[in-house]
C-alpha positions in Angstrom: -127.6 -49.6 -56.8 -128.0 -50.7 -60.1 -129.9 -54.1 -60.7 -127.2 -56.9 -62.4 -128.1 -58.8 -65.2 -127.2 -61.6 -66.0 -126.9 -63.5 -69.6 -127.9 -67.1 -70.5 -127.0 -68.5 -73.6 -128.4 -72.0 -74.8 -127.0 -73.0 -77.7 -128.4 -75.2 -80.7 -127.3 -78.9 -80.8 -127.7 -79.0 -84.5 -127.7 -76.9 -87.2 -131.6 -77.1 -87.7 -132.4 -75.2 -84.9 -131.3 -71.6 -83.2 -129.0 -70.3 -80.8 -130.9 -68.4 -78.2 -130.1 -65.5 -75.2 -131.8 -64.8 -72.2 -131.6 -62.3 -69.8 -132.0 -63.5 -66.0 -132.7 -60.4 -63.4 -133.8 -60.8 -60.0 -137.6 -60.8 -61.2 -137.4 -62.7 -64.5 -136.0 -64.9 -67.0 -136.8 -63.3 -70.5 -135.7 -64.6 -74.0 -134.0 -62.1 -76.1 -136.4 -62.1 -79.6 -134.9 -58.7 -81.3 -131.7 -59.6 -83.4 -129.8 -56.1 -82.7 -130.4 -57.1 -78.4 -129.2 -60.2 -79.4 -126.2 -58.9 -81.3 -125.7 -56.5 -78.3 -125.5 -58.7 -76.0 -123.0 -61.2 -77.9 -120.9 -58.3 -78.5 -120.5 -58.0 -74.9 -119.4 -60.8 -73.6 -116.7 -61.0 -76.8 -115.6 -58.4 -75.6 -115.5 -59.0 -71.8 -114.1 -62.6 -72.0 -109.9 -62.9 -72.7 -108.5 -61.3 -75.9 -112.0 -61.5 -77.6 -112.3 -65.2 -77.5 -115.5 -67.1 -76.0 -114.9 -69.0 -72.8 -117.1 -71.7 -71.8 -117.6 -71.4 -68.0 -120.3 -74.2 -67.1 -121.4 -76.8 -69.3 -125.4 -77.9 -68.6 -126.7 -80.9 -69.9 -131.0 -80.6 -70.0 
């Protein structure tokens, strides 16, 4: 069986500061540095979510 990932995404409250990914796997929680792994992954989920548009599914406050 293959192991599911699972993407976080925390995004910047202002425009000083950086959007950042994470993937969570049953191990670990890992940050996503490299730009392309970044791009990959927000490729993805465009095109996984309705007609290419981002859906907000939970909202966190932290």
């Amino acid at each position: 069986m293959e192991d599911m990932k699972i993407y976080l995404f925390a995004q910047a409250l202002d425009n000083n500061s950086t959007d950042d990914w994470y993937e969570y796997t049953q191990n670990s929680i890992e940050k996503i540095i490299k730009e392309n792994e970044q791009s990959w992954v927000n490729n993805l989920i465009f095109e996984l979510t309705n007609e290419g548009e981002r859906e907000i599914f939970h909202n966190v406050e932290c």
